[in-house]
TORKOL-4160 file (C-alpha; in steps of 0.2 Angstrom, whole numbers, padded with zeros to 4 digits, m for minus):
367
<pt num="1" X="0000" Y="0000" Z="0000"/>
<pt num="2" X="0006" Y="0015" Z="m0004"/>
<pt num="3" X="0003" Y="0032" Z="0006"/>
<pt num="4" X="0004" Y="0052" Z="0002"/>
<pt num="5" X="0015" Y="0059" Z="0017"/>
<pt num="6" X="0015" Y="0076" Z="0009"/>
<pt num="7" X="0005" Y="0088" Z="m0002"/>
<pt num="8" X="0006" Y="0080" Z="m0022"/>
<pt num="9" X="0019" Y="0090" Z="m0029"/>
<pt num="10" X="0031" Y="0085" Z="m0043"/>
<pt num="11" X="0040" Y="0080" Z="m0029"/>
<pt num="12" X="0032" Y="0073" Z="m0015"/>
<pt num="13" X="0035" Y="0059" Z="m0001"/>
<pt num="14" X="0029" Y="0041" Z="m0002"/>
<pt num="15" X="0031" Y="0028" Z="0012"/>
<pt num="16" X="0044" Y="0038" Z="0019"/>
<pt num="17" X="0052" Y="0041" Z="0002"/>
<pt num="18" X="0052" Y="0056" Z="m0009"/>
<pt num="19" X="0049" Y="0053" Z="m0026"/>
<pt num="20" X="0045" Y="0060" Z="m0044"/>
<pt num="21" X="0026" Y="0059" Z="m0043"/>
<pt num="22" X="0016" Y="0056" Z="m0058"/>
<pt num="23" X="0002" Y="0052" Z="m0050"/>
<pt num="24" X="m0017" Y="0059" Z="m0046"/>
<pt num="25" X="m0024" Y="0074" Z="m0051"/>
<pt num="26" X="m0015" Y="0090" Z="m0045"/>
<pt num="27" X="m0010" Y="0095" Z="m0063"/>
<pt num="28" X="m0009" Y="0113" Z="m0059"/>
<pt num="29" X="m0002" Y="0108" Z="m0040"/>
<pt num="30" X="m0012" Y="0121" Z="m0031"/>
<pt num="31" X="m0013" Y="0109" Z="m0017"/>
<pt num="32" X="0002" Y="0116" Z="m0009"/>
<pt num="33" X="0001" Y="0134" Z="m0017"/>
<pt num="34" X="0008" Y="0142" Z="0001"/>
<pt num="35" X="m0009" Y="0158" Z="m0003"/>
<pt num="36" X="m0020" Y="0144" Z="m0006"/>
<pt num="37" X="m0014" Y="0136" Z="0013"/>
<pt num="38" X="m0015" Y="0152" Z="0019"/>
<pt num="39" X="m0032" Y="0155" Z="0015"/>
<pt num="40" X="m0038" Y="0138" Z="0021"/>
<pt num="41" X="m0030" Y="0144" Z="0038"/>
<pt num="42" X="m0038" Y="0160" Z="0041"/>
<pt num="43" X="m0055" Y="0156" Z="0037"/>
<pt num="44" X="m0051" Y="0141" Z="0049"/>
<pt num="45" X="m0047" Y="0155" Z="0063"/>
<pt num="46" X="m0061" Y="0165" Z="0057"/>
<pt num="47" X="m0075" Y="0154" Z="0054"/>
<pt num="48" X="m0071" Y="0138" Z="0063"/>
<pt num="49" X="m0071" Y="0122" Z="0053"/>
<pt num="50" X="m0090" Y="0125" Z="0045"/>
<pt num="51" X="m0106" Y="0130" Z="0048"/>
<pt num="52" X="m0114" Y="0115" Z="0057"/>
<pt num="53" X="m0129" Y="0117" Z="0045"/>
<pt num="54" X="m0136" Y="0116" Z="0027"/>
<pt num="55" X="m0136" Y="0133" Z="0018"/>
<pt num="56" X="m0155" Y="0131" Z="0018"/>
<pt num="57" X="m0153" Y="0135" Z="0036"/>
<pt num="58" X="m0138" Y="0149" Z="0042"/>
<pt num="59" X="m0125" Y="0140" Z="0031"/>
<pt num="60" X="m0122" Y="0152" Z="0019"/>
<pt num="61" X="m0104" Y="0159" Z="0025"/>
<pt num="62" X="m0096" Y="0173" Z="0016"/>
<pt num="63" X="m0083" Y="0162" Z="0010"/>
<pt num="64" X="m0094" Y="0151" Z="0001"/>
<pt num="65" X="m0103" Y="0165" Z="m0006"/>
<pt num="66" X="m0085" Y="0173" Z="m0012"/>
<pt num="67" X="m0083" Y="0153" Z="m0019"/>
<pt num="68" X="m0098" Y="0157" Z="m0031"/>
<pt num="69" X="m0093" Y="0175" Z="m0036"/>
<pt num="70" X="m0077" Y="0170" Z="m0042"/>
<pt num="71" X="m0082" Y="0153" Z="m0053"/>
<pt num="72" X="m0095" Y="0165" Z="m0060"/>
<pt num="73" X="m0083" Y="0178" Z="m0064"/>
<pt num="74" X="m0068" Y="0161" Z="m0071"/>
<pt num="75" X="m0081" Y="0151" Z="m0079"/>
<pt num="76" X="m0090" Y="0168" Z="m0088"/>
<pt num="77" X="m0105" Y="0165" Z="m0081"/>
<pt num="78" X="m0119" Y="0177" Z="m0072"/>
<pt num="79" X="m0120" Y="0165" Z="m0059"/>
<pt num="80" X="m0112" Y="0147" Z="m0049"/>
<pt num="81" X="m0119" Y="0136" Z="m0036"/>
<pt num="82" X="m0107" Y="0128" Z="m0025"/>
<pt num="83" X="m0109" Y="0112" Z="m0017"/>
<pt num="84" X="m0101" Y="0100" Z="m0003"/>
<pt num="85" X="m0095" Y="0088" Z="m0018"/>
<pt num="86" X="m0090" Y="0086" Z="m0037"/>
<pt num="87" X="m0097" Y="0068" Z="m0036"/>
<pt num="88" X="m0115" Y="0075" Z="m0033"/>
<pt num="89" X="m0114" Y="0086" Z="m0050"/>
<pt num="90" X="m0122" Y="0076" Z="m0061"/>
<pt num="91" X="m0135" Y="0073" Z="m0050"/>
<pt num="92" X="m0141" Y="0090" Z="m0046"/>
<pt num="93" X="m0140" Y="0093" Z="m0067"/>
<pt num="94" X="m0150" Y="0077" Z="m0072"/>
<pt num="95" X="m0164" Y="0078" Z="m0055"/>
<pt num="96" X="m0165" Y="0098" Z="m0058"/>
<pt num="97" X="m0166" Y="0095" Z="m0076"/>
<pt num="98" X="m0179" Y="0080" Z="m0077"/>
<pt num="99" X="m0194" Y="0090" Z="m0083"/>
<pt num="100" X="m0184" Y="0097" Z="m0098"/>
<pt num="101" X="m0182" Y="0079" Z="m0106"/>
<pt num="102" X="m0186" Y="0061" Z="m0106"/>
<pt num="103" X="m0174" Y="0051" Z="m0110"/>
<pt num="104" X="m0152" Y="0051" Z="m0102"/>
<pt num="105" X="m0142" Y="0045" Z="m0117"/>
<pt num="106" X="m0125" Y="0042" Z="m0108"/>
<pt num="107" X="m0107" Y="0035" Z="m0114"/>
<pt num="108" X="m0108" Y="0017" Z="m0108"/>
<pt num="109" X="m0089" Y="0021" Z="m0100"/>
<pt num="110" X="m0096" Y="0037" Z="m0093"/>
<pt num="111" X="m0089" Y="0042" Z="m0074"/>
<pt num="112" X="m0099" Y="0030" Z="m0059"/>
<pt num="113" X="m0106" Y="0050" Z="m0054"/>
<pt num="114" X="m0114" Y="0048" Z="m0070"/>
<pt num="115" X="m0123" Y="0032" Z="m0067"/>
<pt num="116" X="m0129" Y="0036" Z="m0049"/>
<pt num="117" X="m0134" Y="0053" Z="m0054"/>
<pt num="118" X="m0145" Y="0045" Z="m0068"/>
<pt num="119" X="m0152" Y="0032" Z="m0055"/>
<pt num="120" X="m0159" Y="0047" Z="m0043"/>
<pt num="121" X="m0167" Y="0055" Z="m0058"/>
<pt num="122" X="m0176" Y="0042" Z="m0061"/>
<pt num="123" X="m0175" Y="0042" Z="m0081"/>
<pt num="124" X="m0175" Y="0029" Z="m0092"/>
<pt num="125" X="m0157" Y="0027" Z="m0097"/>
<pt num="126" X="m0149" Y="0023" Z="m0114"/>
<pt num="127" X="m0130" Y="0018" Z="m0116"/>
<pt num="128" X="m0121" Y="0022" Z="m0133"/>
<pt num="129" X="m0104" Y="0017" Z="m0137"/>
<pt num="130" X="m0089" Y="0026" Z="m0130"/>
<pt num="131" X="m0086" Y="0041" Z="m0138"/>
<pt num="132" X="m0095" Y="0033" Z="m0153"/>
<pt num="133" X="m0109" Y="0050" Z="m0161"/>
<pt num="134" X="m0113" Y="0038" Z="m0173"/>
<pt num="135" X="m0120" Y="0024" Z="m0158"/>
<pt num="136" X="m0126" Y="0037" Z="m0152"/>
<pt num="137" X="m0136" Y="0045" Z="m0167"/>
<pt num="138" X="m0143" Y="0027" Z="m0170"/>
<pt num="139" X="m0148" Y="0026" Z="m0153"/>
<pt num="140" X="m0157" Y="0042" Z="m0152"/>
<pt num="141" X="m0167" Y="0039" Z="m0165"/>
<pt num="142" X="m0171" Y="0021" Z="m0164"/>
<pt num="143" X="m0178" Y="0027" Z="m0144"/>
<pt num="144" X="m0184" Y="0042" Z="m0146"/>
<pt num="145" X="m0203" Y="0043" Z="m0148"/>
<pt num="146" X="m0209" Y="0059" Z="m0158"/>
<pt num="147" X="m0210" Y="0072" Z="m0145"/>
<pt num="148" X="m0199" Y="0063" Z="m0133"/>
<pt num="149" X="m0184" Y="0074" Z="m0129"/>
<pt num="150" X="m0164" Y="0069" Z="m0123"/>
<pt num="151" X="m0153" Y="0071" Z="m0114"/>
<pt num="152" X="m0133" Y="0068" Z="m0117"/>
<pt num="153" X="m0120" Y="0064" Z="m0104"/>
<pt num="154" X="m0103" Y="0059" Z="m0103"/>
<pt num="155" X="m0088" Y="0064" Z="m0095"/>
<pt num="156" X="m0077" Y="0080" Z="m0105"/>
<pt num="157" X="m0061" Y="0072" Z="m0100"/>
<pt num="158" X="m0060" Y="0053" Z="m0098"/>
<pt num="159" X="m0051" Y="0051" Z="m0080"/>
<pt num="160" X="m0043" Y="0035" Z="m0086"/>
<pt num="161" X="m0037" Y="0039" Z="m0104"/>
<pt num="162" X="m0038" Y="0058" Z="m0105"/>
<pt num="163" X="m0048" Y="0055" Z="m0120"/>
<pt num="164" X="m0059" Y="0071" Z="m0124"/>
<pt num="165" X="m0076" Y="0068" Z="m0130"/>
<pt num="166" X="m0082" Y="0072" Z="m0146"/>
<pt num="167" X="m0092" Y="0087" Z="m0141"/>
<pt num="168" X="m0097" Y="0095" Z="m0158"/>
<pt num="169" X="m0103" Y="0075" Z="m0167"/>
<pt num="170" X="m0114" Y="0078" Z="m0153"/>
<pt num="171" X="m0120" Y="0090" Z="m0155"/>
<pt num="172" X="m0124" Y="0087" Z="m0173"/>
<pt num="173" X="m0132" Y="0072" Z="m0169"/>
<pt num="174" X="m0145" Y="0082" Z="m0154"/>
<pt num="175" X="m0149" Y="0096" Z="m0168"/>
<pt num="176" X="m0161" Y="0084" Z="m0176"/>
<pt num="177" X="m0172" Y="0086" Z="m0161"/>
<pt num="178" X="m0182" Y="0101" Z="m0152"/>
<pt num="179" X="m0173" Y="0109" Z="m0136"/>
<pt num="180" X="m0160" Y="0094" Z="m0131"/>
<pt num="181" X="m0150" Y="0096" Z="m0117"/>
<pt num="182" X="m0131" Y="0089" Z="m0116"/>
<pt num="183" X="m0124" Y="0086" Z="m0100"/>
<pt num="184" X="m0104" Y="0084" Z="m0097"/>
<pt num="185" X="m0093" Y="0080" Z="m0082"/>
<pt num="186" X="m0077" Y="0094" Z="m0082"/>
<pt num="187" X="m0068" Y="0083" Z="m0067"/>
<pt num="188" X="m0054" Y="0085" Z="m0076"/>
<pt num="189" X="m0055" Y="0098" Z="m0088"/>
<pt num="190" X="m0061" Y="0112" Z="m0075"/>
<pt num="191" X="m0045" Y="0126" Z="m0075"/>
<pt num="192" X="m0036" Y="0114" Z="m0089"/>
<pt num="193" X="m0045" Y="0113" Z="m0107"/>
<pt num="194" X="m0050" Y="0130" Z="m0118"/>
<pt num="195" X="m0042" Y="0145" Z="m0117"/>
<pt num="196" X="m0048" Y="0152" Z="m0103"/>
<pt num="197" X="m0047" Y="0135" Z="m0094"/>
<pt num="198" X="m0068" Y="0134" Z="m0094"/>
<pt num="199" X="m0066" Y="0115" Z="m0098"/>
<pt num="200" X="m0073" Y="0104" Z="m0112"/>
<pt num="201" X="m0086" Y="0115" Z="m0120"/>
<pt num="202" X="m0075" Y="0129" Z="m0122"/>
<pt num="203" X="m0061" Y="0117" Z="m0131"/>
<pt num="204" X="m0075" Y="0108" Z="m0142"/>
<pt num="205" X="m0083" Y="0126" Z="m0146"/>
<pt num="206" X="m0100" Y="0122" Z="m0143"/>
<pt num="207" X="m0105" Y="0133" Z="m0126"/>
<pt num="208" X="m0125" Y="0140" Z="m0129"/>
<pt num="209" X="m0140" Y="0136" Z="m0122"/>
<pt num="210" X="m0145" Y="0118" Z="m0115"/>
<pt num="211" X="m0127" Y="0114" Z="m0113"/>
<pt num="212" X="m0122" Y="0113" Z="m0096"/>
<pt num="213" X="m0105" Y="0108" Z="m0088"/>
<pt num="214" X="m0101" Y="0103" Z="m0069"/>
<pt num="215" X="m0085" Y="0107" Z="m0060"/>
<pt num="216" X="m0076" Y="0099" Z="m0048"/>
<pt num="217" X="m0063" Y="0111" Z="m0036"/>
<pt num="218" X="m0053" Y="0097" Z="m0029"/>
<pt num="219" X="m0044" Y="0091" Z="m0044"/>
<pt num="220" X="m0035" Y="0106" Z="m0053"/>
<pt num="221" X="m0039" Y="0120" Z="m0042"/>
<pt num="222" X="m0034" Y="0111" Z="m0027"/>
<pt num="223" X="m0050" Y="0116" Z="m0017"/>
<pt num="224" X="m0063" Y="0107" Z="m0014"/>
<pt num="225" X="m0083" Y="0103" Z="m0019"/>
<pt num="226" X="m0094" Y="0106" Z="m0035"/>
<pt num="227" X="m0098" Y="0119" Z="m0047"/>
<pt num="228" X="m0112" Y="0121" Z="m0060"/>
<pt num="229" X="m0111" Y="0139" Z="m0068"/>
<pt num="230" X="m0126" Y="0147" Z="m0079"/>
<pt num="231" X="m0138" Y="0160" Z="m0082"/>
<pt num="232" X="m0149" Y="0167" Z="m0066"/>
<pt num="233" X="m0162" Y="0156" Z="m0071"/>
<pt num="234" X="m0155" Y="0139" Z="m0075"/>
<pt num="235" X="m0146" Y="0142" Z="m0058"/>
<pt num="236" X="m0162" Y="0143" Z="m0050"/>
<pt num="237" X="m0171" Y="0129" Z="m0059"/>
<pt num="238" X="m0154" Y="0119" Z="m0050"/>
<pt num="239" X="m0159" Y="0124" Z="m0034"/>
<pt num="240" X="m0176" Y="0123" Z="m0032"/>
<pt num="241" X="m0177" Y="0107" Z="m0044"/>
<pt num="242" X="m0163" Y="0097" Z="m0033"/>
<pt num="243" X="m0161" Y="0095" Z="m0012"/>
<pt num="244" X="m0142" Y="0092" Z="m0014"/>
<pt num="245" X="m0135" Y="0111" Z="m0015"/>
<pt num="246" X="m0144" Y="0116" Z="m0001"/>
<pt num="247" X="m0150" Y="0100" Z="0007"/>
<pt num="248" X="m0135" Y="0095" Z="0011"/>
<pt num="249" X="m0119" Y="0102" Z="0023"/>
<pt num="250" X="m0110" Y="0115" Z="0016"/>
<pt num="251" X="m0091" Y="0114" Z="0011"/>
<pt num="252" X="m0080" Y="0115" Z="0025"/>
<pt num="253" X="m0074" Y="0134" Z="0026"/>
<pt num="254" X="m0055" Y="0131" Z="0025"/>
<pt num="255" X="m0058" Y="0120" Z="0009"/>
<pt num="256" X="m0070" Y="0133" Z="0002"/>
<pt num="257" X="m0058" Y="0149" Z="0007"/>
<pt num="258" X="m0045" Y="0137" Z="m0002"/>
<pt num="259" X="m0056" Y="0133" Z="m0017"/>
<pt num="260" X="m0060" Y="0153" Z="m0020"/>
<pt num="261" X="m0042" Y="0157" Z="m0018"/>
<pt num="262" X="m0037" Y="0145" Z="m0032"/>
<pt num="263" X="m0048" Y="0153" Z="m0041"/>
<pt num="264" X="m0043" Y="0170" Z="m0041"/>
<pt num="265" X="m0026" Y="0165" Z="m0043"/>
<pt num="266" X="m0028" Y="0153" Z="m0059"/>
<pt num="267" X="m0039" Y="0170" Z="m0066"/>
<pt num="268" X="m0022" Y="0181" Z="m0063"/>
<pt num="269" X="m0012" Y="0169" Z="m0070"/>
<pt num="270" X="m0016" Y="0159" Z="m0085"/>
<pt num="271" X="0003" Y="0155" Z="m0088"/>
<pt num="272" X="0000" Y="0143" Z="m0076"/>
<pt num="273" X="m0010" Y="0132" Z="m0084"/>
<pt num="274" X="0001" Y="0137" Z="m0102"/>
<pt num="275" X="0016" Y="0129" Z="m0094"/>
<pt num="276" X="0005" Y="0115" Z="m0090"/>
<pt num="277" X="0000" Y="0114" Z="m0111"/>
<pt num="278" X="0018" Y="0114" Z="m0112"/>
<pt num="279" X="0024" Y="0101" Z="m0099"/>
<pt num="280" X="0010" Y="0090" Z="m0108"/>
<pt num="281" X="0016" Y="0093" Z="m0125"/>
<pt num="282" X="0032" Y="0089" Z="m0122"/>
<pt num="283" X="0029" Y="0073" Z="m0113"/>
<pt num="284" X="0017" Y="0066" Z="m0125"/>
<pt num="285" X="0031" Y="0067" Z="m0138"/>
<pt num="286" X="0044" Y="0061" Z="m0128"/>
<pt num="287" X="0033" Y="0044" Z="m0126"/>
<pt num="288" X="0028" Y="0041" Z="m0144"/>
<pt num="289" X="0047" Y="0043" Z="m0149"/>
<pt num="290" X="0050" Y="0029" Z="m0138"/>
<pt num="291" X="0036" Y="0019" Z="m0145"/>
<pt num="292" X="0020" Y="0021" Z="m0134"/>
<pt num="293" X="0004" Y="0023" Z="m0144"/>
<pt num="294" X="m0013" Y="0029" Z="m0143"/>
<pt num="295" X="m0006" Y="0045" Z="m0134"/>
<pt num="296" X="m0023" Y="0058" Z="m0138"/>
<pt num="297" X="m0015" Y="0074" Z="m0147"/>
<pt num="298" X="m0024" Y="0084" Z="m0134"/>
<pt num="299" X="m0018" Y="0095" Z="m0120"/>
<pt num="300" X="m0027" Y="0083" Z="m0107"/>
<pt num="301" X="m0012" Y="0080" Z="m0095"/>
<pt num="302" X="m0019" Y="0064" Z="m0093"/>
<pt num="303" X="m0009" Y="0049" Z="m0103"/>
<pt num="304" X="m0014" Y="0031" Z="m0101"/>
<pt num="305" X="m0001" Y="0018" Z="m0105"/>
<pt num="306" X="m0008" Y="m0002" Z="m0110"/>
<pt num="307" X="0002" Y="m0019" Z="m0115"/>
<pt num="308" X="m0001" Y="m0036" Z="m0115"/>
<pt num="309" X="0018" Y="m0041" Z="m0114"/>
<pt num="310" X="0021" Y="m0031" Z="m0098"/>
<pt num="311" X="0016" Y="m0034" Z="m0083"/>
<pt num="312" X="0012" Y="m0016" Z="m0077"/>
<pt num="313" X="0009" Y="m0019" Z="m0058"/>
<pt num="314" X="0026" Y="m0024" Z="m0059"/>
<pt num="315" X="0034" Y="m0012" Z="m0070"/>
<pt num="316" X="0024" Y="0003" Z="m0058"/>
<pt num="317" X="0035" Y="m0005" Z="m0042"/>
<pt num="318" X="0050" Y="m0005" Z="m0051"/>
<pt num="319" X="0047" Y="0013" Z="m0058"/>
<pt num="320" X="0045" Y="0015" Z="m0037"/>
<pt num="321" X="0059" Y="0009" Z="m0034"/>
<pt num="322" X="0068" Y="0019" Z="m0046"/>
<pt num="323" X="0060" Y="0038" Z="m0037"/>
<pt num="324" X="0046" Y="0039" Z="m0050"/>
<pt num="325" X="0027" Y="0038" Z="m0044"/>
<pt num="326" X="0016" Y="0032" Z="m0057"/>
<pt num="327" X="m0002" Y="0023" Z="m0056"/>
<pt num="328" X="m0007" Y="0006" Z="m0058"/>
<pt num="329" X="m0025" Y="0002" Z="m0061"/>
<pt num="330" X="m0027" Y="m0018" Z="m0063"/>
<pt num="331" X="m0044" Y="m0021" Z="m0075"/>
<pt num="332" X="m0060" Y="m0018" Z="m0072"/>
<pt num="333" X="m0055" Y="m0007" Z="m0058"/>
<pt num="334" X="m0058" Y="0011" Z="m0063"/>
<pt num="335" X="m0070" Y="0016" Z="m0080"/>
<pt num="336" X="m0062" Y="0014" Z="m0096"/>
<pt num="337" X="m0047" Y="0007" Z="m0089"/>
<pt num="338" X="m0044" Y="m0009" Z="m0102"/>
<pt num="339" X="m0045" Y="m0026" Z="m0098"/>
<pt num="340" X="m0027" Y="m0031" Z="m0095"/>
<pt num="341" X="m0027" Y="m0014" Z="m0082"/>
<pt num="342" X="m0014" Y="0001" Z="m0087"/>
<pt num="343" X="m0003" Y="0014" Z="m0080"/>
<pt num="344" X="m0010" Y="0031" Z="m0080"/>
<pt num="345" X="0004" Y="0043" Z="m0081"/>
<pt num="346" X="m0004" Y="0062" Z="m0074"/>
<pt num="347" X="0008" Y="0078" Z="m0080"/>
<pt num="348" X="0009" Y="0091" Z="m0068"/>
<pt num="349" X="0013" Y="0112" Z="m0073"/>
<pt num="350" X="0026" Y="0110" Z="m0059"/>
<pt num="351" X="0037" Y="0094" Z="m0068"/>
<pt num="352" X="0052" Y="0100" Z="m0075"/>
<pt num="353" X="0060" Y="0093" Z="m0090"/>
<pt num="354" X="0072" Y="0085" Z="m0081"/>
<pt num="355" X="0060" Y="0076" Z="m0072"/>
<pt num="356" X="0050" Y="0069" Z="m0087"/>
<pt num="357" X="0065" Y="0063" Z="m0097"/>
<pt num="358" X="0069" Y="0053" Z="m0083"/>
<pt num="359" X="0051" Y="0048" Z="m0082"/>
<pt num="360" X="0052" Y="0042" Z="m0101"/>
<pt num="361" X="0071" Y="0035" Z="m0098"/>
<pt num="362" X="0066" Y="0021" Z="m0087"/>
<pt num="363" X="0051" Y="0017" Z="m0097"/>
<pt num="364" X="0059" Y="0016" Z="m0111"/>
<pt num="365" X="0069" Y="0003" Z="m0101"/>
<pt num="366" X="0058" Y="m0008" Z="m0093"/>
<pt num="367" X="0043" Y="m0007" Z="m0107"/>
C-alpha cells in the first residue's frame, strides 16, 4: 500500500520516500500553493471548521458565497452554485433538469457519478458506445418517440485515458431534435481545457444554451466541492429542482476559502496552466518517440499507458523503486481502464523537463 506523506507535488514523499510523482490529479499543483494554505488557515481562525448546517438554514458563510462570485466571474458565467462535492454534480443537473427531457443518453464508459446521478433522476437510461456519435445518433433515433426529448451525458475528460469527448458530433447528432440538453462531467477539464481554462465546452466550441457543464474544485484547483455555472435562471431551476445544494452540509470553510483562492489565482495567472499545455506537449512526444501509442493529441495531462507483454503492476514497483510515482490500475477497476489494467501517467505544470525525461528513460527501459 502505498501512502501520500506530503502535499502531491512534482515531488512529494511516499512511504517515507520522496519521489517524482506522476500520479493523481493535481495537474496545476495548487494543493500546496503556500496563498492557497493560507487562505484555508484564516478562514479556519475566522469561521471555525464550518457551519454546522445546510445553507437552507444559516450555512451560507461569506466564504462560500466569495466561492460562487469567483467561478462566476472564471467560468463567464452570471452566476455558480457551490456544493459540498464534485461527485454530486451530475445529479443535481439530471434531477434539476428531469422536466426538460425524457430520456439520459449516456457514454456506456461514462464516470460512476454519471450512473448514480441518472439512477436518482429516475429516467430511463440509454447507453451508446464510448465516444461513438454515430452509436449514439442510431440510438437516439431508434428510442426516441416523436416528441420525446434527450438528454446527453458523458464525461469531458476521460479520467482513465484523458480522451476528450467528441463534443461538436454531438452536438450534430441532438440538432435533429427540439430543445435537447447535453450534460458533461469537467472533473478533469475544470481550470485545464480552452483558453480560458472553462473546460470541455470551451475546447470543443459548442458553449450555448442547453449545454451545461459541472466542476469539480478538488482536482485542478486544489479546493474542494462542486460547481455548475449558468444563467440566473438555470441556476435557480438547479436549486429549487434538486435537495443536494442546499440540502446538504456545506463545504467546509477552510476548503472553500482554499477553493475561492485557487480561483482567483488561476484567473491572474493563465501562464500557469500554459506551462502545464507545455509540460504536456512535451511529454506526449517524448513517449511516442520511444514507442508508446494511442497518446490523444490533446492538452489533457492525462496519458494512459496499455500492454499485454508487460506486466504493469510490476513495471509501476520497479518505476518506485527507481524515485518515480506512477499509477497502476489492474482491470476492471476504474471506467475505461482496459481489460489487462494500465498505468496512468498524470503531467503536472510544476514537472520540469528533467524530471520527465527521466520519467520516459526508465520506461523506455523496462517497457
Amino acid at each position: 500500500m502505498y501512502q501520500m506523506e506530503s502535499p502531491p507535488n512534482a515531488r512529494a514523499i511516499i512511504n517515507g520516500k520522496e519521489v517524482d510523482y506522476f500520479g493523481g490529479t493535481g495537474y496545476l499543483t495548487f494543493h500546496h500553493h503556500p496563498d492557497i494554505i493560507k487562505a484555508a488557515c484564516e478562514a479556519t481562525q475566522k469561521y471555525g471548521v464550518g457551519t454546522a448546517t445546510s445553507r437552507a438554514g444559516y450555512g451560507n458563510s461569506p466564504v462560500l458565497l466569495e466561492v460562487e462570485e469567483r467561478a462566476a466571474a472564471f467560468f463567464q458565467s452570471e452566476r455558480a452554485v457551490y456544493y459540498v462535492s464534485g461527485y454530486l454534480g451530475n445529479a443535481i443537473l439530471l434531477q434539476s433538469q428531469a422536466p426538460k427531457y425524457d430520456i439520459i443518453f449516456a457514454d456506456a464508459e461514462s464516470h460512476s457519478s454519471i450512473s448514480n446521478g441518472a439512477l436518482m433522476a429516475n429516467k430511463p437510461v440509454v447507453s451508446f458506445a464510448h465516444c461513438d456519435a454515430e452509436d449514439l445518433e442510431n440510438k437516439l433515433r431508434a428510442t426516441l418517440k416523436p416528441s420525446q426529448r434527450p438528454l446527453v451525458i458523458c464525461d469531458g475528460v476521460f479520467p482513465a485515458t484523458g480522451v476528450v469527448s467528441p463534443l461538436q458530433d454531438y452536438v450534430t447528432a441532438l440538432n435533429a431534435y427540439d430543445q435537447p440538453l447535453l450534460c458533461v462531467d469537467d472533473a478533469h477539464a475544470s481550470g485545464i481545457l480552452g483558453e480560458h481554462g472553462t473546460g470541455s465546452l470551451e475546447y470543443c466550441g459548442v458553449q450555448g444554451e442547453g449545454r451545461y457543464t459541472s466542476h469539480t474544485m478538488s482536482k485542478a484547483l486544489g479546493g474542494h466541492g462542486g460547481i455548475i455555472t449558468g444563467t440566473n435562471a438555470f441556476i435557480e431551476s438547479l436549486t429549487h429542482g434538486s435537495k443536494i445544494p442546499y440540502g446538504s452540509s456545506s463545504v467546509p470553510a477552510p476548503a472553500a476559502a482554499a477553493t475561492a483562492k485557487a480561483l482567483e489565482i488561476l484567473s491572474k495567472h493563465p501562464e500557469i496552466r500554459q506551462q502545464l499545455w507545455r509540460n504536456v506537449a512535451y511529454a506526449k512526444n517524448a513517449l511516442r518517440n520511444i514507442g508508446v501509442q494511442d497518446i490523444p493529441d490533446n492538452p489533457v495531462p492525462i496519458i494512459s499507458i496499455r500492454s499485454n507483454k508487460t506486466d504493469l503492476n510490476l513495471l509501476q514497483q520497479r518505476l518506485f523503486e527507481k524515485g518515480i510515482a506512477v499509477l497502476y490500475s489492474p482491470g476492471g477497476s476504474y471506467s475505461g481502464v482496459a481489460p489487462e489494467g494500465q498505468l496512468r501517467i498524470a503531467i503536472f505544470s510544476s514537472h520540469s523537463t528533467e524530471q520527465i525525461d527521466r520519467l520516459v528513460t526508465e520506461l523506455a527501459a523496462l517497457l
